[in-house]
Structures are given as C-alpha cells and as structure tokens.
C-alpha positions as CSV (number, residue, x, y, z in Angstrom):
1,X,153.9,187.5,80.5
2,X,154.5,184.1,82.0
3,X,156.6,182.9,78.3
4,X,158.7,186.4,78.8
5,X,159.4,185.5,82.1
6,X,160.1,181.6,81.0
7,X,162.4,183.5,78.0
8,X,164.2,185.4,79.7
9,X,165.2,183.1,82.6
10,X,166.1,180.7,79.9
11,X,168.9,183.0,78.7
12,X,170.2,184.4,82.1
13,X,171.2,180.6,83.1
14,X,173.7,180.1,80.7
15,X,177.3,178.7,81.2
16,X,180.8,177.9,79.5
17,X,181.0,175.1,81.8
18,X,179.9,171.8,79.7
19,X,178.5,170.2,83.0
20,X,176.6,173.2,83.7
21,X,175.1,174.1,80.4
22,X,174.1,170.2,80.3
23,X,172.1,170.6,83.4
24,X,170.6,173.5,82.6
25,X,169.2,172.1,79.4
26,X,168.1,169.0,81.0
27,X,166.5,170.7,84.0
28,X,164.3,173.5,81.0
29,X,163.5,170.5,79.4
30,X,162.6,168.1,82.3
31,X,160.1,171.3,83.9
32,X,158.6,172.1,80.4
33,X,157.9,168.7,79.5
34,X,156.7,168.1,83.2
35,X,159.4,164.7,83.2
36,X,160.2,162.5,86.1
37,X,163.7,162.8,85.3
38,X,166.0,163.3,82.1
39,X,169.6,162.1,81.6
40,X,172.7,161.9,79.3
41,X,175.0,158.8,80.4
42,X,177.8,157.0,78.7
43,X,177.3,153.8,76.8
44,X,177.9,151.9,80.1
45,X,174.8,153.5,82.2
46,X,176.8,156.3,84.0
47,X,175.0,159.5,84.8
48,X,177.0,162.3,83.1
49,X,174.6,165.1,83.7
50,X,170.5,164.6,84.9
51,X,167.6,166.6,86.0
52,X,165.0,165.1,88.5
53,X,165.6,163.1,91.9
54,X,169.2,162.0,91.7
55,X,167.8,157.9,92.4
56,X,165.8,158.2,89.3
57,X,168.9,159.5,87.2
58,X,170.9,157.0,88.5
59,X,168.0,154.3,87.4
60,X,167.2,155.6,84.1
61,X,170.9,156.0,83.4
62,X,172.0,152.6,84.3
63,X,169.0,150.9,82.3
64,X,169.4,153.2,79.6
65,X,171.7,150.7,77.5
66,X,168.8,148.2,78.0
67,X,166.2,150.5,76.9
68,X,167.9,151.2,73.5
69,X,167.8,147.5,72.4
70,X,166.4,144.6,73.6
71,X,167.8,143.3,76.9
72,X,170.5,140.8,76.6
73,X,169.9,136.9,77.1
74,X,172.3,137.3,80.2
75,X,171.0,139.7,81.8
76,X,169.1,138.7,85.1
77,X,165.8,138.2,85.6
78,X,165.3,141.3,88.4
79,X,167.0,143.4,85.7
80,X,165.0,141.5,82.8
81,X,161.7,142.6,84.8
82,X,163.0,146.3,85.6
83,X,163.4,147.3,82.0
84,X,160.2,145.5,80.9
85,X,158.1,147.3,83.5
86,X,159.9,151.0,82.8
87,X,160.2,150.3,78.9
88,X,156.4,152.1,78.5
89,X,157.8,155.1,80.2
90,X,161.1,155.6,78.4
91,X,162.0,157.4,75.6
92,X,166.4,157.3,74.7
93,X,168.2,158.3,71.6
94,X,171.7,157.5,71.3
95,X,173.8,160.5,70.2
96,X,177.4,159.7,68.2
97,X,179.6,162.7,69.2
98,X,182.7,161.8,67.0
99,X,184.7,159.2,69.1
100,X,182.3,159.1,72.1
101,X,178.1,158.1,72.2
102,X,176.1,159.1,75.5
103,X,172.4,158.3,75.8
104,X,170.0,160.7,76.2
105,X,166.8,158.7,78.5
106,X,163.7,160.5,79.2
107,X,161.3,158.9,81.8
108,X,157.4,160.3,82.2
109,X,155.5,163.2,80.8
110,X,153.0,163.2,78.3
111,X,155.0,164.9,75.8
112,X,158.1,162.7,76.6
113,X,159.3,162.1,72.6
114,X,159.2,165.3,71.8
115,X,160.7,166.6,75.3
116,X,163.4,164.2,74.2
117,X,163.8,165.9,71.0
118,X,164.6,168.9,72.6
119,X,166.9,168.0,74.8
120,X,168.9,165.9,72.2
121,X,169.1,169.4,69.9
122,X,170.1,170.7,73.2
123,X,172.5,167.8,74.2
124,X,174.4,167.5,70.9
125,X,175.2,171.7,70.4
126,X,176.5,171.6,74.1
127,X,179.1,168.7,73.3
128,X,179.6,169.6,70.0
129,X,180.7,173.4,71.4
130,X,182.4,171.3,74.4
C-alpha cells in the first residue's frame, strides 16, 4: 500500500516548469535514497536546482568541479582538505546537454551510486524536454 501511495504521489507532482520538475526529481530521489542532499550545478559550482538543507547544496555544488577530477595544484589548502575529507561521500556525473554540462553531486546514503543513477535518467529527460 505504502509503494501505491509512494506511486501515485510520484505522478501528482509533476510540472512543465524545468526548475520545478528538477526539484521534484531531486527531492524523490534524495528521500528514497535517504541522501544528505542531491544537486545539479553548472560547470562553475552554481546550484541550479538541489534537494536537502540549502548549505549542503550550496557545498556540494561549489566542490562539485573538484570532486569530478582531481583538485587543481592551485587550489588552497582549506579547499584542498574540504574535498579530500567529502570525496568518500560523493558521488557526481557530469551530464553533456548539447552546448551546456551541469553536474549532478550526490552526498550520503548507502545506495548513493545508484540514487545518482536515478537522478541523472531523471536530470537528462527534464533538460533534454526543457
């Protein structure tokens, strides 16, 4: 009964609205994957859309180009020692939407990779549709 319920709130929060539909996937995901927080952001560690307290989108977000490779030899040593400490808990996939990439960054869970596999499915057929 509880999955019906799950299903059928699932379809009721729909919207036309990009933003929207981006949250809404991020925010299924983040609950079912029980995540601290889950977001897209650009290539330069902007929060385009998120799903947990907005401080940990806005961390995971501005670290997520460090988390996709190996942090730069000019970066400083605070943010050196940020992204070594949260690498463990991070999961991000870099998505190439035609002209434009956004990172999709995943932080806690036990299931994280494959929570982040959803939400990338998810992610791409919103901005693909966008």
């Amino acid at each position: 009964m509880n999955s019906d319920r799950a299903l059928e709130e699932r379809r009721s929060r729909r919207s036309t609205d990009p933003l929207v539909a981006l949250h809404y996937q991020l925010a299924s995901t983040r609950t079912d994957g029980e995540l601290d927080a889950i977001v897209v952001a650009d290539v330069s560690g902007v929060v385009v859309a998120g799903a947990g307290s907005w401080a940990a989108c806005e961390e995971l977000a501005a670290y997520a180009p460090f988390f996709e490779e190996d942090v730069e030899a000019g970066a400083s040593a605070s943010v050196s020692h940020r992204v070594s400490t949260l690498r463990g808990e991070v999961e991000v996939r870099r998505l190439c939407l035609g002209s434009s990439d956004v990172l999709v960054c995943a932080r806690g869970g036990a299931a994280r990779r494959a929570s982040l596999e959803r939400a990338v499915a998810g992610v791409t057929r919103i901005l693909r549709a966008a």
